[in-house]
N, CA, C and O atoms as CSV, one atom per row, in Angstrom:
chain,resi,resn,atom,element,x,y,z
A,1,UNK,N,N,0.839,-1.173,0.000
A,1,UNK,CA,C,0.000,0.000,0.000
A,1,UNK,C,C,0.889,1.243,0.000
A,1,UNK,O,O,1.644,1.465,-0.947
A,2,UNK,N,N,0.802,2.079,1.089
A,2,UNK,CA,C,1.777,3.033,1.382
A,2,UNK,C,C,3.216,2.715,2.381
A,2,UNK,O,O,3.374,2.574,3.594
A,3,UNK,N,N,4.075,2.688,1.278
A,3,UNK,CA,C,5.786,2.780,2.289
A,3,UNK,C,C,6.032,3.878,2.371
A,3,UNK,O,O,6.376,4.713,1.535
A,4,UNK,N,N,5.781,3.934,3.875
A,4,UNK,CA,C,6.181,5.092,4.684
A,4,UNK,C,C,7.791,4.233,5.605
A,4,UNK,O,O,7.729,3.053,5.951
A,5,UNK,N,N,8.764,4.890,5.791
A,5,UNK,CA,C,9.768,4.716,6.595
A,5,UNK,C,C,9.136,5.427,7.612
A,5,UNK,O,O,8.039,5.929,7.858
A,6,UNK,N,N,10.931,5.191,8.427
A,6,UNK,CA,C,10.546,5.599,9.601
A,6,UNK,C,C,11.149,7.166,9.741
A,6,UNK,O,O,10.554,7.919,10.512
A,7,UNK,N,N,12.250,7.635,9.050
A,7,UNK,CA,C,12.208,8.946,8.650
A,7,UNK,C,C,11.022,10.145,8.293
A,7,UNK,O,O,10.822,11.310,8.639
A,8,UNK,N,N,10.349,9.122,7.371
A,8,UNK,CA,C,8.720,10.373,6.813
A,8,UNK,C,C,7.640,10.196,8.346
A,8,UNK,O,O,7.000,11.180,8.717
A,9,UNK,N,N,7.570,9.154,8.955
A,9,UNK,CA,C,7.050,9.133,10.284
A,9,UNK,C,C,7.466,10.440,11.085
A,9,UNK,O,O,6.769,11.455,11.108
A,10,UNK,N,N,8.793,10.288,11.797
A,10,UNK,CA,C,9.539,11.390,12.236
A,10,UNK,C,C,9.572,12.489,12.051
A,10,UNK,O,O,9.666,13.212,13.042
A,11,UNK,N,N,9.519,13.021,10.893
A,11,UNK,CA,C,8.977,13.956,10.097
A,11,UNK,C,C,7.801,14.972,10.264
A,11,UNK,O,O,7.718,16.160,10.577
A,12,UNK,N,N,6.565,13.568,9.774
A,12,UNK,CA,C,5.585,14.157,10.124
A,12,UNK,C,C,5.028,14.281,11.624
A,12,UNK,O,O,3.968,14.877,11.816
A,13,UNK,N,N,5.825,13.654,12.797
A,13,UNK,CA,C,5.456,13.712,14.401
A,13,UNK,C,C,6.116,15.082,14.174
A,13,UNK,O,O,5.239,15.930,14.007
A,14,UNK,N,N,7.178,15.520,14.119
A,14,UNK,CA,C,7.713,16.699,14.471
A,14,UNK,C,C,6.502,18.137,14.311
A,14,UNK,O,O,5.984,18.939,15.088
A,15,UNK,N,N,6.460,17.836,12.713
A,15,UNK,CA,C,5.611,18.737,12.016
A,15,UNK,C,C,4.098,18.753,12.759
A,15,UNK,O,O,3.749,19.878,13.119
A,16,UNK,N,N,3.161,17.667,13.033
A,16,UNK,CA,C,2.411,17.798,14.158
A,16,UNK,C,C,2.658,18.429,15.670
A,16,UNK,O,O,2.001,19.182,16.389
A,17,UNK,N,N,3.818,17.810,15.786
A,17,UNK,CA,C,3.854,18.373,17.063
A,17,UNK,C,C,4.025,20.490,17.244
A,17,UNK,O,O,3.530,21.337,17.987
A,18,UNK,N,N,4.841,20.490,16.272
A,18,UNK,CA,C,5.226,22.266,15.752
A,18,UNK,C,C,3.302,22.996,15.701
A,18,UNK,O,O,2.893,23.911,16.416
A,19,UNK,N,N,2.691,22.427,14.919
A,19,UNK,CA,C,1.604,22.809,14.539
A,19,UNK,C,C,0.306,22.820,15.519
A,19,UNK,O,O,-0.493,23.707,15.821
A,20,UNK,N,N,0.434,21.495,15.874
A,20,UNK,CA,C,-0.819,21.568,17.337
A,20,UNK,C,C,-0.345,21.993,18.747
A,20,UNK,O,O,-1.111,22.536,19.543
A,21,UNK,N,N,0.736,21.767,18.975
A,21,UNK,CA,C,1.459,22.291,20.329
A,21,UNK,C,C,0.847,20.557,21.312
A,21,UNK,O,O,-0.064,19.803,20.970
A,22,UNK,N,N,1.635,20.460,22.350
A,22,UNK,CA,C,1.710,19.181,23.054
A,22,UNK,C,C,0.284,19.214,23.634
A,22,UNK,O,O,-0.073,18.069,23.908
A,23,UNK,N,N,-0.854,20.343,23.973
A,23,UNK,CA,C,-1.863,19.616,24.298
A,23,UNK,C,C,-2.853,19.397,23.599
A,23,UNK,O,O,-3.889,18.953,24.094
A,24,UNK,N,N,-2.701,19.711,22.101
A,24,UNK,CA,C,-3.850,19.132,21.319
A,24,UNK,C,C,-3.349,17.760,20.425
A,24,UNK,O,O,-4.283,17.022,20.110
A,25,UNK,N,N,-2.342,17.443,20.096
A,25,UNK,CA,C,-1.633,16.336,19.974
A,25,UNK,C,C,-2.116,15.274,20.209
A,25,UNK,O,O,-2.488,14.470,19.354
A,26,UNK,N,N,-2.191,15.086,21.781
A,26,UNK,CA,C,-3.137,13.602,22.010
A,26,UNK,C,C,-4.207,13.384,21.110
A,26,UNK,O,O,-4.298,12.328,20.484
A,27,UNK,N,N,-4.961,14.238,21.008
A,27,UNK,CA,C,-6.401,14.331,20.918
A,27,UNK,C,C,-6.314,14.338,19.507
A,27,UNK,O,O,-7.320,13.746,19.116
A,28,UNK,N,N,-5.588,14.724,18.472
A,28,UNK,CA,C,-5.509,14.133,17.119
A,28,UNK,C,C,-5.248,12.853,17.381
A,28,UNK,O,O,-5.978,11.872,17.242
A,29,UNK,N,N,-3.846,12.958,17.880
A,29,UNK,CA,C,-3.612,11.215,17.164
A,29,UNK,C,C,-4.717,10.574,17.474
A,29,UNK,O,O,-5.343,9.982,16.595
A,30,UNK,N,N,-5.119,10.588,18.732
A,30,UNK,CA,C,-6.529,9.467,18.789
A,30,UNK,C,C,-7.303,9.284,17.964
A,30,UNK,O,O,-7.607,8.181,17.510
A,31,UNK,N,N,-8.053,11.083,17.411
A,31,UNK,CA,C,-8.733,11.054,16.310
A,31,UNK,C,C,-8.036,10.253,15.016
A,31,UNK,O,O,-8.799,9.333,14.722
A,32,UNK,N,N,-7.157,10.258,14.351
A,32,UNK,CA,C,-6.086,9.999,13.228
A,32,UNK,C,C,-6.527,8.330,13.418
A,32,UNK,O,O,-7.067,7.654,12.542
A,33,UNK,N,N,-6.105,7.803,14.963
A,33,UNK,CA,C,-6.244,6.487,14.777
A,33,UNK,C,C,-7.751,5.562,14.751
A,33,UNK,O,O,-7.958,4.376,14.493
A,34,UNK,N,N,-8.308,6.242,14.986
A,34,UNK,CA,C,-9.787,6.315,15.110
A,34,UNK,C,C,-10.451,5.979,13.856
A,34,UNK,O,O,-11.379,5.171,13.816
A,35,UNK,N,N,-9.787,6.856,12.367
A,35,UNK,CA,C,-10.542,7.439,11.377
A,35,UNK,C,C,-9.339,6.332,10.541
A,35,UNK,O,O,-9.912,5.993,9.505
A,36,UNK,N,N,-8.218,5.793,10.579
A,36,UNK,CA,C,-7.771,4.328,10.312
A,36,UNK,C,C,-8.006,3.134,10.811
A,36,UNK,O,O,-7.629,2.117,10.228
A,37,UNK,N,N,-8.775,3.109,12.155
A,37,UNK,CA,C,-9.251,1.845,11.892
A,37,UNK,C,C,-10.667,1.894,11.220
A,37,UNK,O,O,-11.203,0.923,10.687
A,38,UNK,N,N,-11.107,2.929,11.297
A,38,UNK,CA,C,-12.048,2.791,10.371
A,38,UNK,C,C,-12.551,2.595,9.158
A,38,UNK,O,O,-13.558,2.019,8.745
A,39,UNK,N,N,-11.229,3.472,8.404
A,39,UNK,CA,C,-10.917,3.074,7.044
A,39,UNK,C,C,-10.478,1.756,6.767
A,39,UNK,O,O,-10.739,1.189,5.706
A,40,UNK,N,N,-9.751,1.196,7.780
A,40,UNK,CA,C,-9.273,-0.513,7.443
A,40,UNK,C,C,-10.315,-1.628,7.420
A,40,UNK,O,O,-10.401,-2.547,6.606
A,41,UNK,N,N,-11.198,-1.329,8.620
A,41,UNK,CA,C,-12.741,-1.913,8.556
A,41,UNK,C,C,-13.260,-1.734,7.106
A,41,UNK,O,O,-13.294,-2.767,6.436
A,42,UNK,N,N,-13.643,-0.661,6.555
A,42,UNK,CA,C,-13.844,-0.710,5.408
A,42,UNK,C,C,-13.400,-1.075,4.709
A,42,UNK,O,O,-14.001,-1.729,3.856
A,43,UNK,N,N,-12.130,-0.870,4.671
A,43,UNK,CA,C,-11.204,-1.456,3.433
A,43,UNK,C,C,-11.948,-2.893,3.329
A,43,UNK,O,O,-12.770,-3.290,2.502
A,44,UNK,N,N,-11.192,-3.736,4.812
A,44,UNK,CA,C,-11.528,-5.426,4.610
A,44,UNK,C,C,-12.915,-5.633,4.174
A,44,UNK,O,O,-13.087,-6.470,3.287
A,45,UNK,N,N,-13.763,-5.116,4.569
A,45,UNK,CA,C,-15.382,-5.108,4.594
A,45,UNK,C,C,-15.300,-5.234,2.786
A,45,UNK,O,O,-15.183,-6.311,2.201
A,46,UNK,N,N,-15.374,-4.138,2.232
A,46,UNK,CA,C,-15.245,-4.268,0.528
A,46,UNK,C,C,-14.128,-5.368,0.260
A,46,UNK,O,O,-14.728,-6.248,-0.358
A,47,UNK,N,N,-13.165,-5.652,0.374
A,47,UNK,CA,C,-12.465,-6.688,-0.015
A,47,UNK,C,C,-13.601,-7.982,0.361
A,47,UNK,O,O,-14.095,-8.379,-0.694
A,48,UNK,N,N,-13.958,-8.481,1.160
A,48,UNK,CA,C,-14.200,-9.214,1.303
A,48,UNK,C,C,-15.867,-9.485,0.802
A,48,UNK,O,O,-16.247,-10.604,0.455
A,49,UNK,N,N,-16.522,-8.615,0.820
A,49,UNK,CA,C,-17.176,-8.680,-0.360
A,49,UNK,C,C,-17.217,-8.669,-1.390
A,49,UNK,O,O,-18.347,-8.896,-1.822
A,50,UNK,N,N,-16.259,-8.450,-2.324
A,50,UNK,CA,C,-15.624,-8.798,-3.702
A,50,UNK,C,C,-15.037,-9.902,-3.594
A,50,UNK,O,O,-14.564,-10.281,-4.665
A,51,UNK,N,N,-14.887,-10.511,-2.824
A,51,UNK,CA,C,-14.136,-11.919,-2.827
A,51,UNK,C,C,-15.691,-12.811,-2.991
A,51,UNK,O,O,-15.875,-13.531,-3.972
A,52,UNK,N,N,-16.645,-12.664,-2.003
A,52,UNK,CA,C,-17.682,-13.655,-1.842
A,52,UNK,C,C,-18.291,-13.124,-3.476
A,52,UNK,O,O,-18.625,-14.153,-4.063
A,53,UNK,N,N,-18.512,-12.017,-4.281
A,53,UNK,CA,C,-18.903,-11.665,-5.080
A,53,UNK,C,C,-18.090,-13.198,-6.163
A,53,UNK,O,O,-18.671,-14.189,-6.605
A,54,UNK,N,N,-16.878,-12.879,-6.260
A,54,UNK,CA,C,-16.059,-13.757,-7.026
A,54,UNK,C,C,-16.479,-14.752,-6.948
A,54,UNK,O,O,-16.942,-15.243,-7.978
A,55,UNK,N,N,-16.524,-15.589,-5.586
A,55,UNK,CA,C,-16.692,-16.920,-5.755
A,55,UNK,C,C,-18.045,-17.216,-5.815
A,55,UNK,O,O,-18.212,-18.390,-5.485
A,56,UNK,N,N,-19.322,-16.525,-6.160
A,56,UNK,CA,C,-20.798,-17.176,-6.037
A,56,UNK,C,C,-20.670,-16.673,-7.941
A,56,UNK,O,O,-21.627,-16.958,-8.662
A,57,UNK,N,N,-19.363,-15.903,-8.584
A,57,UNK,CA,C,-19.287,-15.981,-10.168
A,57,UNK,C,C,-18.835,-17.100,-10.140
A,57,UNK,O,O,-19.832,-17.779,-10.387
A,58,UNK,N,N,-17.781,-17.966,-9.972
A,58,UNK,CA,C,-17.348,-19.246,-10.264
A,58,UNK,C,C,-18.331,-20.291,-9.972
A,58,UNK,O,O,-18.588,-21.232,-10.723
A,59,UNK,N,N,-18.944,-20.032,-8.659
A,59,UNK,CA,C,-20.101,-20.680,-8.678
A,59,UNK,C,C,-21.179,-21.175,-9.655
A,59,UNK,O,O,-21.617,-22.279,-9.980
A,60,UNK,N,N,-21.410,-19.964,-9.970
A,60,UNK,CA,C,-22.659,-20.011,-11.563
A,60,UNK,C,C,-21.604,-20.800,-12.687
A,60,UNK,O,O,-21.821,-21.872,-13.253
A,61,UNK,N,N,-20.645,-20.095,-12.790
A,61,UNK,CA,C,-19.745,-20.637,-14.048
A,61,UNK,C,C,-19.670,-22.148,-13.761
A,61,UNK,O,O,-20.141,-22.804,-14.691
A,62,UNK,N,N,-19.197,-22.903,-12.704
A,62,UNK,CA,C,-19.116,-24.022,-12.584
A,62,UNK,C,C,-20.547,-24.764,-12.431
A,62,UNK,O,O,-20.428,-25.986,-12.337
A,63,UNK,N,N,-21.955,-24.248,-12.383
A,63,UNK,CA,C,-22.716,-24.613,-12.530
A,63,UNK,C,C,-23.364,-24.891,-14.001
A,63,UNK,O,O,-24.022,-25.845,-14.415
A,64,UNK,N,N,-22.869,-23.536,-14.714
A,64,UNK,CA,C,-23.581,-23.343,-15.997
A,64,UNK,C,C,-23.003,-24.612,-16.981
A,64,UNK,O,O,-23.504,-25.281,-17.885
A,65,UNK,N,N,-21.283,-24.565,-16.111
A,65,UNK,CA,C,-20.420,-25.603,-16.794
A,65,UNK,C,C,-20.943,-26.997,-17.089
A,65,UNK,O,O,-20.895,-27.719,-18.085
A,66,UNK,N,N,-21.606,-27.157,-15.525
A,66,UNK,CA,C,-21.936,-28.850,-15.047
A,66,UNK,C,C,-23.191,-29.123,-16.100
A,66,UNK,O,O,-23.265,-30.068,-16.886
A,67,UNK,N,N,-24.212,-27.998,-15.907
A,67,UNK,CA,C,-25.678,-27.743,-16.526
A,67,UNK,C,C,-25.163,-28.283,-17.955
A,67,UNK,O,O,-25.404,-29.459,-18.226
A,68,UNK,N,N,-24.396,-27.402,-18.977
A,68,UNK,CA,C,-24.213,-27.900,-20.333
A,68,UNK,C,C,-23.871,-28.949,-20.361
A,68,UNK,O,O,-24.423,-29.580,-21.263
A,69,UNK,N,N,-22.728,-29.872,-19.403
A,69,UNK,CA,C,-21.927,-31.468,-19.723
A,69,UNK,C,C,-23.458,-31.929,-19.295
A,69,UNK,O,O,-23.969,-32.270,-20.362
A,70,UNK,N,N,-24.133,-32.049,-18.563
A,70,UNK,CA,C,-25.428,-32.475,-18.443
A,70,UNK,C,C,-26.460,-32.954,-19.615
A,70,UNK,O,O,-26.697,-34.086,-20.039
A,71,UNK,N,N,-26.913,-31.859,-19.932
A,71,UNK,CA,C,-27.587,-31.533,-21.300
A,71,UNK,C,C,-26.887,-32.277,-22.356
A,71,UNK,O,O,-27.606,-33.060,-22.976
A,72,UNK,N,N,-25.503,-32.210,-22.750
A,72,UNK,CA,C,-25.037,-32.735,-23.822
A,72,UNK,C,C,-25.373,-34.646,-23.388
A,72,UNK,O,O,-26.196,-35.366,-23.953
A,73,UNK,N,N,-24.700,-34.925,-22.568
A,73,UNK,CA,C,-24.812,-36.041,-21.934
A,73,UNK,C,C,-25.945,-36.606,-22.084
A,73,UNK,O,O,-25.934,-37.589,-22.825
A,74,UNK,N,N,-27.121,-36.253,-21.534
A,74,UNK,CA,C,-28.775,-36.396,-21.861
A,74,UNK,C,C,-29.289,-36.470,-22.951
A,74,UNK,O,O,-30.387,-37.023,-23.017
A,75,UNK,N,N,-28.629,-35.905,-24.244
A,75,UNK,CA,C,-28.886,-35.521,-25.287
A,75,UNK,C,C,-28.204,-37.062,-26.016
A,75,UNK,O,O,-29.043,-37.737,-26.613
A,76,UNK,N,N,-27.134,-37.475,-25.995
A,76,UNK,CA,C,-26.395,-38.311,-26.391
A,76,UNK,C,C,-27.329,-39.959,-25.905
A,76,UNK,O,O,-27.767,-40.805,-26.684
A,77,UNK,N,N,-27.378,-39.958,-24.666
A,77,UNK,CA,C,-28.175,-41.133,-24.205
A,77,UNK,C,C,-29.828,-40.878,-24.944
A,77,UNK,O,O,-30.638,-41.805,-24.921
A,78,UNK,N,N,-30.050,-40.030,-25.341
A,78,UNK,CA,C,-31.739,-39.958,-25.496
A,78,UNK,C,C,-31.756,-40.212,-26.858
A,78,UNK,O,O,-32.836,-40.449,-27.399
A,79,UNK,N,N,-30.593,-40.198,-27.580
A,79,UNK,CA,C,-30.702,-40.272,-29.385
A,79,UNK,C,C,-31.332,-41.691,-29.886
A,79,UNK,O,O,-32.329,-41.907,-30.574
A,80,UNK,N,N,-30.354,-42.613,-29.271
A,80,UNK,CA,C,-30.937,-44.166,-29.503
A,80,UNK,C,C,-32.763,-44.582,-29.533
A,80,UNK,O,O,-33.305,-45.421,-30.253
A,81,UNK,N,N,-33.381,-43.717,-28.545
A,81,UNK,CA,C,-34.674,-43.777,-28.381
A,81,UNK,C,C,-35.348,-42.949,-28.853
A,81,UNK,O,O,-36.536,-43.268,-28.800
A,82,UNK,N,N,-35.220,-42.277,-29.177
A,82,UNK,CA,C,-35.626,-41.002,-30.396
A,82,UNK,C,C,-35.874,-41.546,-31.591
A,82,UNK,O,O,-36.810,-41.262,-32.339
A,83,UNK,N,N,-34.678,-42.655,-31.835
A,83,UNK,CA,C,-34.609,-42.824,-33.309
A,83,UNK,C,C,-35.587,-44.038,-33.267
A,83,UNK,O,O,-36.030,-44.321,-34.380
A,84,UNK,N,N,-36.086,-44.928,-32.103
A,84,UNK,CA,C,-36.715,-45.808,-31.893
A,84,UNK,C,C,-38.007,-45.524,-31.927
A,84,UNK,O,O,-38.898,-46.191,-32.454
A,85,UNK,N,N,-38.113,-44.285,-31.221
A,85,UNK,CA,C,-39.822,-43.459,-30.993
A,85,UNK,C,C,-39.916,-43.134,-32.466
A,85,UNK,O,O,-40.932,-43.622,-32.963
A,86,UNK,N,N,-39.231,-42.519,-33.237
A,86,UNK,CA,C,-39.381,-42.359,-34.542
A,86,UNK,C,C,-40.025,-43.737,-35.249
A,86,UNK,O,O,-41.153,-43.806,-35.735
A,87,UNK,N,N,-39.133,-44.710,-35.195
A,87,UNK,CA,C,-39.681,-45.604,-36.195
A,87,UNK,C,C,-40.918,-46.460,-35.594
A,87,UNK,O,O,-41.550,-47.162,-36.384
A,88,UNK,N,N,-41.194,-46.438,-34.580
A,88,UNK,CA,C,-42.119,-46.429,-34.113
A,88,UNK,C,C,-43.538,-45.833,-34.460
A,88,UNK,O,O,-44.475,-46.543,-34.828
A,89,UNK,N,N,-43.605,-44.576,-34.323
A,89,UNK,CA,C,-44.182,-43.631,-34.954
A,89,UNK,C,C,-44.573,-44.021,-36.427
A,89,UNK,O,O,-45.754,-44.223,-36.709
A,90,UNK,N,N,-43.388,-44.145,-37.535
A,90,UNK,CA,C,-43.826,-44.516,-38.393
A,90,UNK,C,C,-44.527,-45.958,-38.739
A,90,UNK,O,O,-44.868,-46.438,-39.820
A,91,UNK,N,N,-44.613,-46.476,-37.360
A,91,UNK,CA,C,-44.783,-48.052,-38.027
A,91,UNK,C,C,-46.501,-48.129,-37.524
A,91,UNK,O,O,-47.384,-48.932,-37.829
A,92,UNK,N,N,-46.508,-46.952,-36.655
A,92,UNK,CA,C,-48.289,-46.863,-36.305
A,92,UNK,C,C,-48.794,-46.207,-36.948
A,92,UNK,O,O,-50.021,-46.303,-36.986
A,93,UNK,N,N,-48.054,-45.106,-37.867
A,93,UNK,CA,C,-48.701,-44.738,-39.269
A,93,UNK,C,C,-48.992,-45.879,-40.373
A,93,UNK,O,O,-50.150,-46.155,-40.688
A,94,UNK,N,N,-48.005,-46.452,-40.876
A,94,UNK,CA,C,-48.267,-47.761,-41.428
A,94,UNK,C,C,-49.226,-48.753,-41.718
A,94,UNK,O,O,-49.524,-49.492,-42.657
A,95,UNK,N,N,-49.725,-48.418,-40.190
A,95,UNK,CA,C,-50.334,-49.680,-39.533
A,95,UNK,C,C,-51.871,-49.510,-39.298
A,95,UNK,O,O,-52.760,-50.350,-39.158
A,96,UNK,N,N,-51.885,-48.286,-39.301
A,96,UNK,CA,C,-53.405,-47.140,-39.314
A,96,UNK,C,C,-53.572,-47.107,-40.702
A,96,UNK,O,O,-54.747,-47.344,-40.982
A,97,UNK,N,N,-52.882,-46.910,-41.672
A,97,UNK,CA,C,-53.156,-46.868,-43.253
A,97,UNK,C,C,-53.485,-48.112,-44.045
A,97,UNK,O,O,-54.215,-48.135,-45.036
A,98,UNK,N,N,-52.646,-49.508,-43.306
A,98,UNK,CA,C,-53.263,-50.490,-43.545
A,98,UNK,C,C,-54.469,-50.598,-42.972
A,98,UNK,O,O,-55.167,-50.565,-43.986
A,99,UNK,N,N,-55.202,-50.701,-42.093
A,99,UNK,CA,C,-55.892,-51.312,-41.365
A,99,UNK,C,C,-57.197,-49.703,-42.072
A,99,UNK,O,O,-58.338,-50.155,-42.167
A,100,UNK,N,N,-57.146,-48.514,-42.397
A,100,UNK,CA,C,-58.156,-48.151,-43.304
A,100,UNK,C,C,-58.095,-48.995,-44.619
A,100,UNK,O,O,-59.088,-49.389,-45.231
A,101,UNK,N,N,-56.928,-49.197,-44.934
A,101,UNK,CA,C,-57.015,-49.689,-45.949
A,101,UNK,C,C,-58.255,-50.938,-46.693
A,101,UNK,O,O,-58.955,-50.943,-47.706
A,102,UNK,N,N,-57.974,-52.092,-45.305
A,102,UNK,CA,C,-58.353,-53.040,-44.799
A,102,UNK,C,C,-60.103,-52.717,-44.411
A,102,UNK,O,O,-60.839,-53.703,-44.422
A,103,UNK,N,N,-60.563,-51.693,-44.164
A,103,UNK,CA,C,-62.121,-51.361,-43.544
A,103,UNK,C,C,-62.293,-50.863,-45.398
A,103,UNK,O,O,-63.348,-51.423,-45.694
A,104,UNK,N,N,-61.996,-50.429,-46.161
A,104,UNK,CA,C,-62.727,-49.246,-46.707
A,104,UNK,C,C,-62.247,-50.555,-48.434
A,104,UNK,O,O,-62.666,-50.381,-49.578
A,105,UNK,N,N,-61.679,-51.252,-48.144
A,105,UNK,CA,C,-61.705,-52.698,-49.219
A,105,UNK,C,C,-63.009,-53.663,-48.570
A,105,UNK,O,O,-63.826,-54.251,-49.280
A,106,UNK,N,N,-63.000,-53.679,-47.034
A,106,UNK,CA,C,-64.103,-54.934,-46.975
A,106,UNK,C,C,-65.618,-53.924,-46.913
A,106,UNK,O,O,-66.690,-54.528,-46.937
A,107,UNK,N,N,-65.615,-52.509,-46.841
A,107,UNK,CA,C,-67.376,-51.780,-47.222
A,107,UNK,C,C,-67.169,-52.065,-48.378
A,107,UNK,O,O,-68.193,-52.463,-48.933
A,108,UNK,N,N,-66.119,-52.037,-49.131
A,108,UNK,CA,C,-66.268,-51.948,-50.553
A,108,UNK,C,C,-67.088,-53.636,-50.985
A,108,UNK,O,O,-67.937,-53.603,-51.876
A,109,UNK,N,N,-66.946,-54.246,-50.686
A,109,UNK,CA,C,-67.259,-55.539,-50.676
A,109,UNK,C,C,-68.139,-56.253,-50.491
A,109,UNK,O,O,-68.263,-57.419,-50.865
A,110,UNK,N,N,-68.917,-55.534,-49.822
A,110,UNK,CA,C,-70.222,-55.617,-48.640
A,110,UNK,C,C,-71.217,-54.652,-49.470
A,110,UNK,O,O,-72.419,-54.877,-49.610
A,111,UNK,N,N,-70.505,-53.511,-50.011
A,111,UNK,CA,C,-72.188,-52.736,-50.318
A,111,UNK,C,C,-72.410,-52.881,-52.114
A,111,UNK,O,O,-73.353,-52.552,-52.833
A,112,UNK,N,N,-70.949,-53.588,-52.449
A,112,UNK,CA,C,-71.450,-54.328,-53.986
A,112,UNK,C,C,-72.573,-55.099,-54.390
A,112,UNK,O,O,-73.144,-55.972,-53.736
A,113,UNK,N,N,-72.779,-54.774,-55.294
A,113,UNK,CA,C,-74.171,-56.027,-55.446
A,113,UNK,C,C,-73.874,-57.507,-55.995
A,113,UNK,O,O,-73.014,-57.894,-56.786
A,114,UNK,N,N,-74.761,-58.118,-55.387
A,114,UNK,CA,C,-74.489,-59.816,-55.782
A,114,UNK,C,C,-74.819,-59.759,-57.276
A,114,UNK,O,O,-75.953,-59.403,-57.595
A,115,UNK,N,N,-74.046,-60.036,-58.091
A,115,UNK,CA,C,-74.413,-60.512,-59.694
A,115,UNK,C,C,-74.291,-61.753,-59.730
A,115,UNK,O,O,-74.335,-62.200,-60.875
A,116,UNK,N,N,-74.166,-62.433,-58.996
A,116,UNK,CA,C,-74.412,-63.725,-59.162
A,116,UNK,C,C,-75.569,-64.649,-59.168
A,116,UNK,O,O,-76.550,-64.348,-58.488
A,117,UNK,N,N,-75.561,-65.614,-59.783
A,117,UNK,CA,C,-77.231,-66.345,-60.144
A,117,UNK,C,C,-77.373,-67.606,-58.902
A,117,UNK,O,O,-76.531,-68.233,-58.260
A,118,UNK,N,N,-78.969,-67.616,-58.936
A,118,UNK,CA,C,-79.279,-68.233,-57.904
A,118,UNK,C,C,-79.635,-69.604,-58.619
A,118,UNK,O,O,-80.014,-70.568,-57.953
């Protein structure tokens, strides 16, 4: 973050001390240290909510990840029976076209007239 030595420390105690005189002194630094831990609270506070932010993104990502190998996976096992339901499908079409077929040959048959002799 900030490298401060111990020279720019020294420095700036002197320069405080020149400026506030020894009895208002205390009563900054307290304030000074007061208004850094406060800022450090904050600091960690946002860090560490950008961290939980991060990991509930990897979260989704490793979900969205799992979700697609899923889907593909599902997709792969379901083809075999697809192609089965298909021919299937076609074989009860088939099977419905025979079987009109089969009704609409035997009316035909039935409402002909007998030409035959008695």
């Amino acid at each position: 973050m900030v490298d401060i030595g111990f020279t720019e420390m020294l420095l700036v105690a002197v320069v405080a001390l020149l400026v506030l005189g020894p009895e208002r002194l205390p009563v900054a630094a307290r304030t000074c240290g007061l208004w850094l831990g406060r800022i450090r609270r904050m600091v960690g506070s946002i860090q560490q909510e950008i961290n939980e932010e991060l990991k509930v993104d990897e979260l989704k990502q490793a979900t969205a990840a799992r979700k697609a190998q899923f889907k593909q996976e599902f997709d792969k096992a379901r083809r075999p029976f697809a192609a089965d339901a298909a021919d299937d499908a076609a074989t009860n079409t088939a099977t419905a076209r025979s079987a009109d077929d089969l009704a609409t040959a035997s009316t035909s048959t039935q409402t002909s007239p007998n030409t035959g002799t008695l």
